[in-house]
Backbone as a chain_set.jsonl record, in Angstrom:
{"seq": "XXXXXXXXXXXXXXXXXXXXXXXXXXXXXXXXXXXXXXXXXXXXXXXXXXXXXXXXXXXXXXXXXXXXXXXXXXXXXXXXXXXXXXXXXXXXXXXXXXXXXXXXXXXXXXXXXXXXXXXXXXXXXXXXXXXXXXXXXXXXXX", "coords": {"N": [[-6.84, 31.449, -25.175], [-4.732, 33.295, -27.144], [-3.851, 32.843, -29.57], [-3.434, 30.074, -32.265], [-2.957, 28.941, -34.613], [-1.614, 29.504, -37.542], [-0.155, 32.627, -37.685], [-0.55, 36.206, -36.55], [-1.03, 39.665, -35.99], [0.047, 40.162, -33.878], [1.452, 38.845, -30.893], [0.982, 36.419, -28.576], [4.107, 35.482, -25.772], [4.371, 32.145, -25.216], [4.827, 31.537, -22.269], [3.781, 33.839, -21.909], [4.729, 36.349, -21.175], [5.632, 38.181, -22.458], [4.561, 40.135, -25.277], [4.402, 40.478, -28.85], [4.134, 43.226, -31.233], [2.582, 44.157, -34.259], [2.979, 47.179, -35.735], [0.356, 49.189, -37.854], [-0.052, 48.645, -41.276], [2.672, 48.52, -42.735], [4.345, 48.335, -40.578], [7.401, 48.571, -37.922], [8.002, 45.945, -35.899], [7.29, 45.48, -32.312], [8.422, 44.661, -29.289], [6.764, 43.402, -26.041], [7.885, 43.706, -23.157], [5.475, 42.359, -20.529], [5.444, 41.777, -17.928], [8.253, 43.671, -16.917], [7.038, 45.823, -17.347], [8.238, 47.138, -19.939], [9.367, 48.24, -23.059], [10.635, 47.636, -26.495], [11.276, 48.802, -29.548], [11.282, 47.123, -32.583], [13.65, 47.369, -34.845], [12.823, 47.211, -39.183], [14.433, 45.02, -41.21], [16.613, 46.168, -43.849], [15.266, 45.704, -46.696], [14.964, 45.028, -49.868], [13.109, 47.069, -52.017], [10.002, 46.535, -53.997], [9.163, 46.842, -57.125], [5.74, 48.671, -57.945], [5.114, 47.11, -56.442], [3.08, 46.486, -52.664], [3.781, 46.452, -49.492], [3.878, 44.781, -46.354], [3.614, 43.985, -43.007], [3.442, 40.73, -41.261], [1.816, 38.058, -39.576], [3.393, 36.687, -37.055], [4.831, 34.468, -35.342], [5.897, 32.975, -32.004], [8.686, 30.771, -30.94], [8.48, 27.535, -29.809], [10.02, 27.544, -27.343], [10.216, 30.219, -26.386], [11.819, 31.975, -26.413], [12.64, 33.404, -28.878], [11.178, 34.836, -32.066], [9.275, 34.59, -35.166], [8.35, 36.871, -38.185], [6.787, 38.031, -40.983], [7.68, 39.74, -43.911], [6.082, 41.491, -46.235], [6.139, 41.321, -49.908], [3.768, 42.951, -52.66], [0.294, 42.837, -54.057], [-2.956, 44.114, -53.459], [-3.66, 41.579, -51.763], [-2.605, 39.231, -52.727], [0.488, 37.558, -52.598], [3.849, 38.214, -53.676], [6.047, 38.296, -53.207], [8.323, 37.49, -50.661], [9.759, 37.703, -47.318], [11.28, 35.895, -44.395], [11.671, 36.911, -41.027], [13.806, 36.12, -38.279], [13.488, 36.8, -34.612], [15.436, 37.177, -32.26], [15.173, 37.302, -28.584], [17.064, 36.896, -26.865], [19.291, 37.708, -27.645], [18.831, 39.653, -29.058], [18.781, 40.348, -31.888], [18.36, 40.147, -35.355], [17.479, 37.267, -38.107], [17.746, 36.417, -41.445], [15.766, 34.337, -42.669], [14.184, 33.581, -44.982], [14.659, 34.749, -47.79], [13.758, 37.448, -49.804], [11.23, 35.838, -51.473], [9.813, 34.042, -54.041], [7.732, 32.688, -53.426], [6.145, 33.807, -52.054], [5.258, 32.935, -48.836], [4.147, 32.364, -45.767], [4.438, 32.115, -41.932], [3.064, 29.357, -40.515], [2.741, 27.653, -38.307], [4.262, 27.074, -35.542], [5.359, 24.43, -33.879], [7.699, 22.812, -33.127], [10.684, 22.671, -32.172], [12.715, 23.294, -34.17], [11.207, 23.591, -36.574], [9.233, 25.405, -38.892], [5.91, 25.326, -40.216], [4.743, 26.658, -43.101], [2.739, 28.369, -45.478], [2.377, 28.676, -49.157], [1.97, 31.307, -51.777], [0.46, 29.528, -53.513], [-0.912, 28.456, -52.04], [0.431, 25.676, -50.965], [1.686, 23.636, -48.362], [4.852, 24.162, -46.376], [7.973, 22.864, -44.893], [10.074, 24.505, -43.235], [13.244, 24.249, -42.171], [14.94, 25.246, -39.412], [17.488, 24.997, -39.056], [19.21, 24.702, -41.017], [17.946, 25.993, -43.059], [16.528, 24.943, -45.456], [14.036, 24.824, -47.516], [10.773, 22.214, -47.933], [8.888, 20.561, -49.56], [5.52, 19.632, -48.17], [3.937, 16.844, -48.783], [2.018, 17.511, -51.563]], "CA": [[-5.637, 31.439, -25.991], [-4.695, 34.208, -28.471], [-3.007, 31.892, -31.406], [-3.68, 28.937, -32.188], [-2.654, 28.556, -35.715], [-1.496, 31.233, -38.083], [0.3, 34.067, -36.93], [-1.405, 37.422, -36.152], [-0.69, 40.608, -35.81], [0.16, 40.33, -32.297], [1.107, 37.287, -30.666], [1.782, 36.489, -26.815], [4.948, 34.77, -25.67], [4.389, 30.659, -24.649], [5.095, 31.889, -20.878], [2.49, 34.753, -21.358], [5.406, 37.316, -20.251], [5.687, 38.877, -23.82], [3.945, 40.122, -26.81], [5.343, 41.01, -30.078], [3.202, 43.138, -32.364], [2.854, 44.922, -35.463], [2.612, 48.977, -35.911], [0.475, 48.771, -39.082], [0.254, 47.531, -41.961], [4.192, 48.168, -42.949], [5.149, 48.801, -39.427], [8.098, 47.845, -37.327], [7.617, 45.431, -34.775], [7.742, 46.231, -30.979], [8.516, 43.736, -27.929], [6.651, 44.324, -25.155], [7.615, 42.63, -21.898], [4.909, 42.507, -19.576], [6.076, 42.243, -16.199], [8.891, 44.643, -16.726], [6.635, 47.176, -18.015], [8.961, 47.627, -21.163], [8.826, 47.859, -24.184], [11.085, 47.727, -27.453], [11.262, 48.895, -31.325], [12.554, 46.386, -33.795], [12.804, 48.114, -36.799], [12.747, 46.191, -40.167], [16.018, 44.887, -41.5], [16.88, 47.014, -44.828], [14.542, 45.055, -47.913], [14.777, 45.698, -51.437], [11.883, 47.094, -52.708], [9.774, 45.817, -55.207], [8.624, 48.327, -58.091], [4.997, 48.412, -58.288], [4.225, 46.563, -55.066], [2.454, 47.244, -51.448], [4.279, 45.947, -48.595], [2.927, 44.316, -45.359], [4.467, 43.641, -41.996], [2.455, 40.526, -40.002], [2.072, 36.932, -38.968], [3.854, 36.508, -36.079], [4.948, 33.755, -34.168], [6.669, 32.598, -30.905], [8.715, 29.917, -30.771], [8.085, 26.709, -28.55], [10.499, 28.264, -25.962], [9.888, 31.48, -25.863], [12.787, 32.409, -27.519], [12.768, 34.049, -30.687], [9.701, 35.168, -32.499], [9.309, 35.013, -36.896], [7.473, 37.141, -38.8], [6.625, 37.9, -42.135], [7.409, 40.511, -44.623], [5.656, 40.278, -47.718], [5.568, 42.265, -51.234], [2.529, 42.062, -53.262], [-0.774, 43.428, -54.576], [-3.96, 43.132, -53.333], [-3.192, 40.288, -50.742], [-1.18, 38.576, -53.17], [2.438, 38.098, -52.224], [4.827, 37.668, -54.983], [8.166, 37.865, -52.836], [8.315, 36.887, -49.035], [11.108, 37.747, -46.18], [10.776, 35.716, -42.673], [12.586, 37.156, -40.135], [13.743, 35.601, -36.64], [14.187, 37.643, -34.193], [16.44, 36.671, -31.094], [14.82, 38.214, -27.856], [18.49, 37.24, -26.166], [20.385, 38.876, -28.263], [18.307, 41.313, -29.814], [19.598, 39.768, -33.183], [17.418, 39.191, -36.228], [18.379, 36.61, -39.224], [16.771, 36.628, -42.443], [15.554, 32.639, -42.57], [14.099, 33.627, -46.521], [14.965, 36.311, -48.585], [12.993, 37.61, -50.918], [11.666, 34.153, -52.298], [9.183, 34.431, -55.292], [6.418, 31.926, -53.291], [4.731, 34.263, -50.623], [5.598, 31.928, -47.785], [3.515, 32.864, -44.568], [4.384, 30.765, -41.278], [1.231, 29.179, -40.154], [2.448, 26.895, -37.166], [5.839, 27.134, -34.811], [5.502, 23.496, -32.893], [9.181, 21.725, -32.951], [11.534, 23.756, -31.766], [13.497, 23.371, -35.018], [10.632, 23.119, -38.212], [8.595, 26.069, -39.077], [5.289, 25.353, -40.945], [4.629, 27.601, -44.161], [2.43, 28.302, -46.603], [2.562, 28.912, -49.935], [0.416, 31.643, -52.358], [-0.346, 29.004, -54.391], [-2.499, 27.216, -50.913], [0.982, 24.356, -50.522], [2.592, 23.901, -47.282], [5.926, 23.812, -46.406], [8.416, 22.796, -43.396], [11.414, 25.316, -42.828], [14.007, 23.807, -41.449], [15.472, 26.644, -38.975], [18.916, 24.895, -39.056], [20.042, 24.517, -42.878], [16.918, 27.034, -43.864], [16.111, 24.651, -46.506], [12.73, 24.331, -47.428], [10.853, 21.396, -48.14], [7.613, 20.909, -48.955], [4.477, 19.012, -47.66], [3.243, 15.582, -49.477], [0.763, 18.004, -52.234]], "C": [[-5.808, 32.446, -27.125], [-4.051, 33.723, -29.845], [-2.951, 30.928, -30.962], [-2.638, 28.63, -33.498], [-2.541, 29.912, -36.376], [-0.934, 32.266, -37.584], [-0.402, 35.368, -37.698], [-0.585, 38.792, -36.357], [-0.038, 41.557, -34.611], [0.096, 39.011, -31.752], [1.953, 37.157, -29.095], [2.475, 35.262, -26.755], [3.974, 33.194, -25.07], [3.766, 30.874, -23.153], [4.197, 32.683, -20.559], [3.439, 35.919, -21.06], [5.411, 38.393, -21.192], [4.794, 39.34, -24.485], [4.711, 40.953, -27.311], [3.802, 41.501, -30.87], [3.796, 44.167, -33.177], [2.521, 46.649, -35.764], [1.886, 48.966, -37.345], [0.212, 48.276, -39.586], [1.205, 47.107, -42.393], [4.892, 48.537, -41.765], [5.76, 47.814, -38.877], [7.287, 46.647, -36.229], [8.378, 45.297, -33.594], [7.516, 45.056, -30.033], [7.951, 44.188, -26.562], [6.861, 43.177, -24.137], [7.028, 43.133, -20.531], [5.075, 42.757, -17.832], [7.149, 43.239, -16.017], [8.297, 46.035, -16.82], [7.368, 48.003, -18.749], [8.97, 47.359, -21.952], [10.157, 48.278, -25.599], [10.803, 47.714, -29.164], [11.959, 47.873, -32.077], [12.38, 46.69, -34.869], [13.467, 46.768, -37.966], [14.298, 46.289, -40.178], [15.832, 45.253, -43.055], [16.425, 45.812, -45.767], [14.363, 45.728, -48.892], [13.429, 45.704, -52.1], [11.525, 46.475, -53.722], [8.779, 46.512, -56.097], [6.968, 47.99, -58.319], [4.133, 47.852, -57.01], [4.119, 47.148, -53.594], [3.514, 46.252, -50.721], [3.707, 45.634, -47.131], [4.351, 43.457, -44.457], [3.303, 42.077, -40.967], [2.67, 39.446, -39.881], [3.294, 36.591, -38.183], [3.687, 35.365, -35.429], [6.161, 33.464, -33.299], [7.407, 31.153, -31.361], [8.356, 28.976, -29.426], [8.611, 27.208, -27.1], [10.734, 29.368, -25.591], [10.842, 32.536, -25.971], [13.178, 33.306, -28.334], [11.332, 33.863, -31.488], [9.94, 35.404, -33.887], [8.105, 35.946, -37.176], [7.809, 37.189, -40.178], [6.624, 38.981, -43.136], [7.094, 40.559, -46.168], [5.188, 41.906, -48.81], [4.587, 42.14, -51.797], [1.428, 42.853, -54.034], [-2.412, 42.993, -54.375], [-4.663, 41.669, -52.6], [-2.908, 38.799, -51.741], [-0.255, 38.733, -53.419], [2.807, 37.448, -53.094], [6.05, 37.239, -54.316], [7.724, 37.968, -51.35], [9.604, 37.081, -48.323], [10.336, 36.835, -45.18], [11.529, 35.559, -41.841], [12.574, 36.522, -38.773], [14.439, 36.867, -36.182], [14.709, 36.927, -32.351], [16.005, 37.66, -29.606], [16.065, 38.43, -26.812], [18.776, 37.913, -26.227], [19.902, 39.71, -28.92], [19.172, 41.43, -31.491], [18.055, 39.434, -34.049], [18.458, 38.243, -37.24], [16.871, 36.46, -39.945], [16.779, 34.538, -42.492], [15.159, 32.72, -44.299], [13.981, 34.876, -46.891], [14.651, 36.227, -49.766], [12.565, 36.197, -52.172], [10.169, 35.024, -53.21], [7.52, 33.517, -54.528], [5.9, 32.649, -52.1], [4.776, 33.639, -49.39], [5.01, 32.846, -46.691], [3.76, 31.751, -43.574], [3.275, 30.731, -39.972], [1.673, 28.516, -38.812], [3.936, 26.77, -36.536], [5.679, 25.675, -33.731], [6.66, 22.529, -32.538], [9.68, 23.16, -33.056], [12.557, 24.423, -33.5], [13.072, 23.861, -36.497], [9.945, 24.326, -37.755], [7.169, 25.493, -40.254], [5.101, 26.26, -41.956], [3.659, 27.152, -45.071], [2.442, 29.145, -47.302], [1.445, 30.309, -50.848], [0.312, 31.221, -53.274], [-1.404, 27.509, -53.276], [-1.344, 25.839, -51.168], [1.329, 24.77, -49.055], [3.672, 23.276, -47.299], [6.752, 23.482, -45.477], [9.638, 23.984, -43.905], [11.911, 24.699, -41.763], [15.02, 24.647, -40.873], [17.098, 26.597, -38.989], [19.942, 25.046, -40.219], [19.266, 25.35, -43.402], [16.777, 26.324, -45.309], [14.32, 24.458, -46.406], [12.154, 23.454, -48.107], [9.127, 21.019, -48.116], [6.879, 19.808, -48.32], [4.19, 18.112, -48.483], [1.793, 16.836, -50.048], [0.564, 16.852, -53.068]], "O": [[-6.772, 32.472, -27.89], [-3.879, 34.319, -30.908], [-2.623, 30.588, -29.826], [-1.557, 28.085, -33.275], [-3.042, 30.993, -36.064], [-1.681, 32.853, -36.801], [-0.693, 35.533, -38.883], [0.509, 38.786, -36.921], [0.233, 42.741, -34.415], [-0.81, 38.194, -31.917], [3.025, 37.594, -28.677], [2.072, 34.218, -27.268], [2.89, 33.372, -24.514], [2.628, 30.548, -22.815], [3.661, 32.672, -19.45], [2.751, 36.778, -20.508], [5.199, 39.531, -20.772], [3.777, 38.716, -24.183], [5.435, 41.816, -26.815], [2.801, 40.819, -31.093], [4.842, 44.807, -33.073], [1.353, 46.912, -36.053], [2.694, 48.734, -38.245], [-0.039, 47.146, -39.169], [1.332, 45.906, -42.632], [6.008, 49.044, -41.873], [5.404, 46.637, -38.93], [6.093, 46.67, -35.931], [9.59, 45.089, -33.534], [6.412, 44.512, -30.03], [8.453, 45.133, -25.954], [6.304, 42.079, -24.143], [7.548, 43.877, -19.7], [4.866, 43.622, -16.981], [7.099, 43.796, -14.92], [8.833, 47.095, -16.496], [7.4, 49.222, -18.577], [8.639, 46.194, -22.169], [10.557, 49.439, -25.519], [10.261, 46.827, -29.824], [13.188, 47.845, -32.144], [11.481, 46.508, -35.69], [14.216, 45.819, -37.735], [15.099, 47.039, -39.62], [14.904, 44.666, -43.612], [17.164, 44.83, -45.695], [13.765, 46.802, -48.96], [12.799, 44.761, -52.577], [12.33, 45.873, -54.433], [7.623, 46.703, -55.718], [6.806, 46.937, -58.937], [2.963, 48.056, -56.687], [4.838, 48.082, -53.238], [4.033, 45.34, -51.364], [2.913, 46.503, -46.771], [5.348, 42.814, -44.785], [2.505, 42.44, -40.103], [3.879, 39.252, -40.015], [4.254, 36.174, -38.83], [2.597, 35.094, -34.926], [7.3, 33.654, -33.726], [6.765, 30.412, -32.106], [8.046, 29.421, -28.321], [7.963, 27.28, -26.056], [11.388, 29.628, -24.58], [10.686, 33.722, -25.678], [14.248, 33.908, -28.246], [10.601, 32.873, -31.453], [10.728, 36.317, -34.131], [7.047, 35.857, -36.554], [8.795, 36.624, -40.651], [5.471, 39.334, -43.384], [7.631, 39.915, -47.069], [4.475, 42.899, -48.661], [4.13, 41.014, -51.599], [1.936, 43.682, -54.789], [-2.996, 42.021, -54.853], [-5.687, 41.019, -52.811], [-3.025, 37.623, -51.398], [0.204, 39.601, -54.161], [2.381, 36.342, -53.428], [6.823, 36.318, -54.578], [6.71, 38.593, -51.038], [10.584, 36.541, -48.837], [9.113, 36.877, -45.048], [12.126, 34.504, -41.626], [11.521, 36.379, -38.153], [15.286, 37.613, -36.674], [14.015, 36.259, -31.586], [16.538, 38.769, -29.549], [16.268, 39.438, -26.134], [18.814, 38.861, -25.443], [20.596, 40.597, -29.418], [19.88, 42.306, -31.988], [17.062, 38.81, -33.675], [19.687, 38.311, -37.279], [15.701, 36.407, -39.568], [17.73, 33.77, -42.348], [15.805, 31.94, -44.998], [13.356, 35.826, -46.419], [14.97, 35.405, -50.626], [13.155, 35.759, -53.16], [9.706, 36.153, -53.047], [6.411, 33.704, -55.028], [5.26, 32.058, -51.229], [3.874, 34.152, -48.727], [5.347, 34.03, -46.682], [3.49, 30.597, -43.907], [2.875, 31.466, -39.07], [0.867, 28.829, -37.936], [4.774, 26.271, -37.286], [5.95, 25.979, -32.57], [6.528, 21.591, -31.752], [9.36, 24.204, -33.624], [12.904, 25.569, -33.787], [13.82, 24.308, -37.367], [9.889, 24.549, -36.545], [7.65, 25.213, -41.352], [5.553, 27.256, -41.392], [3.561, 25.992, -45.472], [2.495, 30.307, -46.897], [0.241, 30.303, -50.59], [0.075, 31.965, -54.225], [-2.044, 26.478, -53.481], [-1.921, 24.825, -51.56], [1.284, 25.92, -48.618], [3.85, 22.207, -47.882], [6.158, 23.988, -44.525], [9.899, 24.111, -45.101], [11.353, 24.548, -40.676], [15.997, 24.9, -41.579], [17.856, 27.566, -38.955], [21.118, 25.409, -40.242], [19.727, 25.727, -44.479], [16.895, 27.038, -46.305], [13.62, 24.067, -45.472], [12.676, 23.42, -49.222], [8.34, 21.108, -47.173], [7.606, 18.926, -47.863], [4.108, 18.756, -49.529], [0.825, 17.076, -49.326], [-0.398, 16.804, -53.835]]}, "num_chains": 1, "name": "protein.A"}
């Protein structure tokens, strides 16, 4: 198994048919589907910089059904993130949606196991659920 926990820099579909990875450290991310022997660009979705800070493209994951894949774009310094995006991306429809925009807590998602809840954590070390339907977030009993 290539992920267990945490998303990577590269992460293979459920089914095994896929991988999604990262160009990079601020690079797009590219779909590759295996058995077709094809492969697609998803470039970022337009993010407001943040004066002063490095930017980083990574943790990746699948969902349970193989679906739609989040990652993580994150502002920061030093591998601490101040502001956090986490994008879904729709392998149907070739659709992303921003699930958090630019939030102030660093949010990385650590575990995709209900089709619906996203795990997250925090850069102050909480975790959080994302709820993919209302995108509220909510945290963990700290």
């Amino acid at each position: 198994m290539l992920q267990e926990k945490r998303g990577t820099w590269f992460a293979l579909s459920p089914d095994e048919t896929k991988l999604a990875y990262i160009h990079g450290w601020d690079g797009n991310v590219t779909l590759l589907d295996i058995e077709k022997q094809t492969w697609e660009a998803i470039p970022l979705p337009p993010i407001t910089n943040v004066d002063g800070a490095v930017d980083t493209t990574e943790h990746i994951l699948w969902s349970p059904d193989g679906n739609s894949f989040v990652y993580a774009v994150l502002w920061g310094d030093c591998g601490w993130y101040l502001f956090s995006y986490i994008m879904q991306f729709d392998i149907n429809t070739h659709t992303q949606t921003v699930l958090i925009n630019n939030d102030e807590h660093g949010y990385l998602p650590l575990e995709w196991n209900e089709q619906e809840k996203i795990l997250l954590l925090d850069n102050e070390n909480h975790n959080w659920w994302l709820d993919l339907t209302t995108k509220k977030i909510t945290p963990i009993n700290q």
